[in-house]
C-alpha positions as CSV (number, residue, x, y, z in Angstrom):
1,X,129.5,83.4,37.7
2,X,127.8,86.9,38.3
3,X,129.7,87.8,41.7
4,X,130.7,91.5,42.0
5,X,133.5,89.6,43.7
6,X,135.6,87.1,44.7
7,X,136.3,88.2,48.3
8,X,132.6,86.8,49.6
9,X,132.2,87.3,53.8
10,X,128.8,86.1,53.6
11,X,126.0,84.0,52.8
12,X,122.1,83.9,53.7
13,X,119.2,81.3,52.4
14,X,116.0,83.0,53.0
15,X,112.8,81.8,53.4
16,X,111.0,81.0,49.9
17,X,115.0,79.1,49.4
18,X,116.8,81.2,47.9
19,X,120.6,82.0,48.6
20,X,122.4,85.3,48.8
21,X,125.9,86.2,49.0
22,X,127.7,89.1,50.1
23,X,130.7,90.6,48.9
24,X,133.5,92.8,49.3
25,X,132.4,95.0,46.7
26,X,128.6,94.2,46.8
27,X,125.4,91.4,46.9
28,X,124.5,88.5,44.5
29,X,121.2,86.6,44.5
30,X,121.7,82.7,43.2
31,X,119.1,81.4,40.6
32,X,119.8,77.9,41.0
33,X,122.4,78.3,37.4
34,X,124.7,81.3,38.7
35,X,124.7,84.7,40.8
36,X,123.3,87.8,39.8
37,X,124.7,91.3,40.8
38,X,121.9,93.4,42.9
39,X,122.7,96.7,42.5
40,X,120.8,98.6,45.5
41,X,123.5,96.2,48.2
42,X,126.3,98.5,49.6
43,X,129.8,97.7,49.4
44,X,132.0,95.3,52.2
45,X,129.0,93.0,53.2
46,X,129.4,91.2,56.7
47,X,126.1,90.2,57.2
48,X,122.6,89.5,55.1
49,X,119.6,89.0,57.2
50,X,115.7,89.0,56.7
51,X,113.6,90.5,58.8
52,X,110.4,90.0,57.8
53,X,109.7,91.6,54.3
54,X,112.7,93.4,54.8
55,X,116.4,92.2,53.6
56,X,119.0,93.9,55.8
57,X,122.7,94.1,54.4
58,X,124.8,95.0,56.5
59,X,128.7,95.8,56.3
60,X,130.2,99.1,56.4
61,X,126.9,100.9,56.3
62,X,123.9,99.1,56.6
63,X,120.8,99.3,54.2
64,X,116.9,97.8,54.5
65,X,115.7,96.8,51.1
66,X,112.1,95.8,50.5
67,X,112.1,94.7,46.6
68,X,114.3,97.8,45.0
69,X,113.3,100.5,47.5
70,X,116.1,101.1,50.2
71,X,117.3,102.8,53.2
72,X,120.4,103.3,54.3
73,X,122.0,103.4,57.8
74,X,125.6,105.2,57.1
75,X,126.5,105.0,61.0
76,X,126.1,100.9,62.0
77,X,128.8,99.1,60.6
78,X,129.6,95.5,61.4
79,X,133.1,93.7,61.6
80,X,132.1,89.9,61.6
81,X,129.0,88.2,60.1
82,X,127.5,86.8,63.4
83,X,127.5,90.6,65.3
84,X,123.9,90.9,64.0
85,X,121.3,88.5,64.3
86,X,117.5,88.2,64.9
87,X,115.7,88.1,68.3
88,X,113.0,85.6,69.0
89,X,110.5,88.2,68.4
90,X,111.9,89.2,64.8
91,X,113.7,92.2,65.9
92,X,117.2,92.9,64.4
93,X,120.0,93.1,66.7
94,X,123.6,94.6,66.0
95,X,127.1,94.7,67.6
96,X,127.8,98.3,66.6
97,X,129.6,100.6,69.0
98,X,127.8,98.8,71.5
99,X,124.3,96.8,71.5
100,X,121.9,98.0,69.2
101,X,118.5,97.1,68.5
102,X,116.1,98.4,65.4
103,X,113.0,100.0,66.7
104,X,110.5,101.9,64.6
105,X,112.5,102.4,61.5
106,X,116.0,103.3,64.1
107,X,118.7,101.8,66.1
108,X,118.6,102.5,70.1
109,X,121.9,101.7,72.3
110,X,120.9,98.6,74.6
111,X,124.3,98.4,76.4
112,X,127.9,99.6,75.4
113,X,129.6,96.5,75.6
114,X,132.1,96.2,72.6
115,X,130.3,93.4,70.5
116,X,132.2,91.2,67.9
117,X,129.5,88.3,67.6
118,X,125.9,88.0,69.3
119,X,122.8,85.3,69.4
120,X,119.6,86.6,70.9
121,X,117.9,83.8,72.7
122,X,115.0,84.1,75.2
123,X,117.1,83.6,78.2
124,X,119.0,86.2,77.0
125,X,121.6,87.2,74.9
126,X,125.0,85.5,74.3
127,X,127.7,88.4,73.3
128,X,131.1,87.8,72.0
129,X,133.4,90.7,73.1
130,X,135.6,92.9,71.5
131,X,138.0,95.4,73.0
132,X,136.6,96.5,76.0
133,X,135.5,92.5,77.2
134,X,137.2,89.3,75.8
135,X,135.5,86.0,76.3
136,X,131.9,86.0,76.3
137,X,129.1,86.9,78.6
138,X,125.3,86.3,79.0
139,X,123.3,89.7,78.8
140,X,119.9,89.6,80.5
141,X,117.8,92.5,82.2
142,X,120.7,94.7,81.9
143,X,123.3,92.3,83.9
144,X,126.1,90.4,82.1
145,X,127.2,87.2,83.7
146,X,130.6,85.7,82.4
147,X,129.9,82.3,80.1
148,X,133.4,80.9,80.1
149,X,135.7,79.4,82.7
150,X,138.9,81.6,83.5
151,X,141.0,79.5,81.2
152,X,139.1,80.3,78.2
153,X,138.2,84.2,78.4
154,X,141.5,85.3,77.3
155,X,140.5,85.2,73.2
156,X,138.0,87.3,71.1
157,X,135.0,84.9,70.0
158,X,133.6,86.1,66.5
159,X,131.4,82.9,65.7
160,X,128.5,81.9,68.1
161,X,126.3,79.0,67.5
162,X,123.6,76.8,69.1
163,X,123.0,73.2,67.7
164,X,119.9,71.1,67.6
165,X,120.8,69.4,71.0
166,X,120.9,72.6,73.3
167,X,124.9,72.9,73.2
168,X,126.8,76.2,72.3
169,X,129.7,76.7,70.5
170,X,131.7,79.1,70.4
171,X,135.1,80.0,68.5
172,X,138.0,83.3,67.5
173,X,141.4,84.2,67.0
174,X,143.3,81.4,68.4
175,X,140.4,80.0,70.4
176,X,139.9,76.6,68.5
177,X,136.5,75.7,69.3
178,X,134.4,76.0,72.4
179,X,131.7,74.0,73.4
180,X,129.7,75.1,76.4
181,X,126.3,73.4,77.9
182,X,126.1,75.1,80.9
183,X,128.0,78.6,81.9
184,X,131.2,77.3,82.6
185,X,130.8,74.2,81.7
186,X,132.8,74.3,78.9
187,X,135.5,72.2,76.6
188,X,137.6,73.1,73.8
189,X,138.8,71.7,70.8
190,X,142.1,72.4,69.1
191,X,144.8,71.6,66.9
192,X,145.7,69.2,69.6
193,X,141.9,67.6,69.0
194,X,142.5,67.6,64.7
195,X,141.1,71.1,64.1
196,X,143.4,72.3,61.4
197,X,143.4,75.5,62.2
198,X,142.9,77.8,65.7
199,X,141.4,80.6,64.2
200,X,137.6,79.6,63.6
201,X,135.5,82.1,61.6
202,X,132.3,80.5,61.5
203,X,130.1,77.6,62.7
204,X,126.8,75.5,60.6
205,X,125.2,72.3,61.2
206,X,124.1,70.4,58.6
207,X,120.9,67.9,58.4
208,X,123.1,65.0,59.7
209,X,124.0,67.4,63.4
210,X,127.4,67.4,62.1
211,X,129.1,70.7,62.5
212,X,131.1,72.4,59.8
213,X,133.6,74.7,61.1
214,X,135.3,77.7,58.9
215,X,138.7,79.1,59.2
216,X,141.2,81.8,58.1
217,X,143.9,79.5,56.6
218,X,142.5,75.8,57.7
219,X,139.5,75.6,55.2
220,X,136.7,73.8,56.4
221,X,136.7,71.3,59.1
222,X,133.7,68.9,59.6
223,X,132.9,67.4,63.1
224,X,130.9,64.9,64.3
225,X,131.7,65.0,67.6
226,X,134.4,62.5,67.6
227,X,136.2,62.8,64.3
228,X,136.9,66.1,62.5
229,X,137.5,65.9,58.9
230,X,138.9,69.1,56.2
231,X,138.2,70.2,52.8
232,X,141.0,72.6,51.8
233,X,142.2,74.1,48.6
234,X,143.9,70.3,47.6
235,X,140.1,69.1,47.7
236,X,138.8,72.4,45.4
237,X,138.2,74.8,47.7
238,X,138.7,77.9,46.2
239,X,140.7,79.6,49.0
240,X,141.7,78.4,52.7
241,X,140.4,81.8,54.0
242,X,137.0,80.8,54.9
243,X,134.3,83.7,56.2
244,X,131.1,81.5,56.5
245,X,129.5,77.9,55.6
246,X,126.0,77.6,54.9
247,X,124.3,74.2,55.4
248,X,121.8,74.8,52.8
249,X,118.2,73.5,53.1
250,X,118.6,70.9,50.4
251,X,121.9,69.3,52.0
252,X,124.3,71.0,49.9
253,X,126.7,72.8,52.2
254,X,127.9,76.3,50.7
255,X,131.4,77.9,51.3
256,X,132.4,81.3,51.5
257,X,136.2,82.4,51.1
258,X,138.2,84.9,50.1
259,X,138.7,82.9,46.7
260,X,134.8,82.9,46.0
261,X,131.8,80.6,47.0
262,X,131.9,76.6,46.9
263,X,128.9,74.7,46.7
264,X,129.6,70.8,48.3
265,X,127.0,67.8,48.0
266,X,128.5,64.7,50.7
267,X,128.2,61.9,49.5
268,X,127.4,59.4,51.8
269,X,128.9,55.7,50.3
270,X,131.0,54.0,53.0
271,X,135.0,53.8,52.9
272,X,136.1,50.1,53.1
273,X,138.4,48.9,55.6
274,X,140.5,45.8,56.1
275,X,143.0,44.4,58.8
276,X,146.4,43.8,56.8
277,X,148.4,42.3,59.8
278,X,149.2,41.3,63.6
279,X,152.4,41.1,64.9
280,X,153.4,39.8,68.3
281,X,157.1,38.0,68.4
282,X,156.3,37.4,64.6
283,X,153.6,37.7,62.2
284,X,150.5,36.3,62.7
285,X,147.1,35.4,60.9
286,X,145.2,38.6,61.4
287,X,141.9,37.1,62.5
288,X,142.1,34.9,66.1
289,X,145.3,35.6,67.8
290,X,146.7,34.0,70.8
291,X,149.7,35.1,72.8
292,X,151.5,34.8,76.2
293,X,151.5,37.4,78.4
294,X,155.2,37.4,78.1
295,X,154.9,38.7,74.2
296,X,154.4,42.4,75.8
297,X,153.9,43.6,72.8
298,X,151.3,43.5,69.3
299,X,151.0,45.8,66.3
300,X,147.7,45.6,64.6
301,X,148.0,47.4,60.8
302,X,144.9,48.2,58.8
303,X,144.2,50.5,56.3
304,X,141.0,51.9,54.4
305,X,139.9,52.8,50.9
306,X,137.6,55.3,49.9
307,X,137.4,57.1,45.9
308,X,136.1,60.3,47.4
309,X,139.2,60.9,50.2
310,X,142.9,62.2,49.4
311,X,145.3,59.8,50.3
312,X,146.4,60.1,54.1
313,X,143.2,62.1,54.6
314,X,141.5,58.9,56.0
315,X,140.8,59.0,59.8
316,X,140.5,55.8,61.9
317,X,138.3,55.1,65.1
318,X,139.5,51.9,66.9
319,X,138.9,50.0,70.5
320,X,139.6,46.9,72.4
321,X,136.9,45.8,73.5
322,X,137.5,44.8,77.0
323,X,140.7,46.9,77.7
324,X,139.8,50.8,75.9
325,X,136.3,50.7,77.3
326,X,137.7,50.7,81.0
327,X,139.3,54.1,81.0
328,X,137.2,55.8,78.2
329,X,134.4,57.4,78.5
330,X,133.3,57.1,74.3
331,X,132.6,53.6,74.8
332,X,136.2,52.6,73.9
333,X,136.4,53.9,70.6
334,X,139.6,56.2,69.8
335,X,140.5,58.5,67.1
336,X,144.1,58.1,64.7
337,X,145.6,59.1,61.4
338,X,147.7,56.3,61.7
339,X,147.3,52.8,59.9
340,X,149.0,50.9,63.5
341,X,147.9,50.3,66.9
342,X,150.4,48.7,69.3
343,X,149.3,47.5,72.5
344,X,151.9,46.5,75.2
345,X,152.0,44.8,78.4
346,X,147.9,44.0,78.2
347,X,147.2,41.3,80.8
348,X,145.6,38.1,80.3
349,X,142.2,37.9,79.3
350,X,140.2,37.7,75.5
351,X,139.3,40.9,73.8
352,X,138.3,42.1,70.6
353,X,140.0,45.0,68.4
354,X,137.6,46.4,65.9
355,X,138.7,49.5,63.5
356,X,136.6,51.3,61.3
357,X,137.6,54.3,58.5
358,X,136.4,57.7,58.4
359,X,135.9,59.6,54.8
360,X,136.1,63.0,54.2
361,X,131.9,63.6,54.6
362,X,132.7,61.2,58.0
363,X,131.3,58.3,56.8
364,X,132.2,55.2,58.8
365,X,133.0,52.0,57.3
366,X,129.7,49.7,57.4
367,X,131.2,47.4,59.8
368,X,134.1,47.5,61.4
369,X,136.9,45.4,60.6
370,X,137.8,42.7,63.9
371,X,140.5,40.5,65.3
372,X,139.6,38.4,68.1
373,X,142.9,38.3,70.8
374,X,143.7,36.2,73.7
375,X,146.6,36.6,75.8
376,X,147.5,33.8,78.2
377,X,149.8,32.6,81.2
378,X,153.3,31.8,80.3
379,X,153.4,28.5,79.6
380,X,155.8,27.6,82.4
381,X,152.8,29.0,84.9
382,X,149.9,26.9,83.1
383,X,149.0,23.5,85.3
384,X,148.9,20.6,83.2
């Protein structure tokens, strides 16, 4: 396939389209068939950036290519792809020993902070830090201001990303995922949450604003801000070590792993989903039910179908409509793996269950599938 390797940390689209990848053992450029070697790249690539008519690689060593003539920077090194970036004004920006910025054709020490991952933004710039500062801080005029709640500075964060609403995210070694819209104001996602995997290596959003979240050992997780979903090796991907996704500018959504690069088109046709049964005292026609009070207890099974999802893969999002929405703040709607909901003790009133089925590319089910419930007095308390 024309990669100097299979161990690829990288990947860049550029400007005029075209996609890049970096390697441990050097840079390929994609023709739209396969990958061709390009011979000027150093070893160990962690980053690819353009600046500019300038192509930065950057790894162990960094080197400025402009067509085939090159420069090379033996003394900035990088250890994760997001510690270097561009600034708003086009300037490059590496965590190297420090902070360092390129200035007429050199790099000048902004701040010695131990950087692992950085985004320059014009209110400043957001620094993941290494040995000398876990957790992550805000770096303006020369004055870093802590990011994270107490709870949450205790990990090194080597993926930083902003998404089209204004939110950050944020995730490391053992961190799960971070999302933070105001300093401190932050949540975080975990196994706990359906994140395979608490060791997040990178983070891409796609043309949908769904997030697709790389790990070492978990794959790919996709997350749409209620369900997350995960390609692994069982669905083709070449290795479960995952160093970076690109969200490509065509839809496709590229994968780089330690087993070489994937390149994954969604597809976007609905999963089906029916309601198989209710159960209360006994089985009952799954469409209107109606039940005493004094039946504390009904099982609703449902299960989906979809060609494109491994079986048990299929995630669920379900409410009663009347009793969820009261102490949820997602309109009702809850997430499961499970093909059962069992409700108990629900006092009398009329509600509505409705279940839908998540795919893989979390795709819902065009409607969902509904039961319409009433549970009553005991008959010995109804007036006649």
């Amino acid at each position: 396939d024309g990669l100097p390797s299979h161990g690829v940390m990288t990947l860049s689209q550029l400007q005029d389209g075209t996609i890049w990848a970096g390697t441990w053992k050097g840079s390929a450029r994609f023709d739209g068939k396969r990958f061709h070697n390009f011979a000027e790249a150093p070893g160990n690539i962690r980053s690819i950036v353009e600046a500019g008519d300038d192509l930065w690689f950057i790894g162990y060593g960094a080197r400025r290519c402009r067509g085939n003539e090159c420069t090379s920077f033996p003394s900035i090194s990088l250890r994760f792809r997001d510690g270097a970036g561009l600034g708003p004004d086009g300037s490059l920006w590496v965590g190297n020993n420090g902070l360092r910025r390129y200035v007429d054709g050199a790099f000048s020490l902004v701040d010695s902070m131990d950087v692992l991952a950085l985004l320059v933004e014009e209110q400043g710039i957001i620094i993941g830090g290494g040995r000398s500062h876990k957790g992550a801080v805000v770096l303006r005029d020369g004055q870093a201001t802590e990011l994270l709640p107490e709870a949450l500075r205790s990990f090194h964060y080597v993926a930083i990303f902003r998404d089209h609403r204004g939110d950050l995210w944020l995730g490391g070694w053992g961190s799960g995922l971070v999302r933070c819209r105001a300093p401190g104001d932050c949540v975080r996602y975990t196994t706990a949450n359906g994140l395979p995997n608490r060791n997040v290596s990178t983070i891409a959003e796609d043309e949908r604003g769904h997030l697709w979240i790389g790990s070492w050992g978990g794959g790919v997780s996709h997350f749409d801000g209620r369900v997350f979903q995960s390609i692994v090796d069982a669905d083709g991907l070449l290795h479960n070590a995952v160093q970076e996704v690109l969200a490509a500018t065509d839809g496709s959504i590229w994968i780089a792993s330690e087993g070489g690069v994937n390149r994954y088109q969604p597809r976007l046709t609905p999963p089906g989903i029916r309601i198989d049964r209710v159960t209360t005292d006994r089985e009952v026609p799954a469409t209107d039910v109606s039940m005493s009070s004094a039946q504390d207890y009904v099982a609703i099974q449902f299960h989906g179908t979809s060609m494109k999802t491994r079986p048990g893969q299929i995630a669920y999002v379900y409410r009663l409509v009347g009793y969820d929405a009261d102490d949820n703040d997602d309109d009702g709607w809850q997430v499961t793996r499970s093909r059962e909901v069992v409700y108990e003790d629900l006092p009398i009133g009329d509600y509505t269950f409705e279940v839908q089925a998540v795919d893989r590319d979390l795709v819902y089910s065009t409607e969902a599938a509904r039961v319409q419930l009433a549970v009553h007095p005991p008959y010995e308390r109804m007036s006649w």
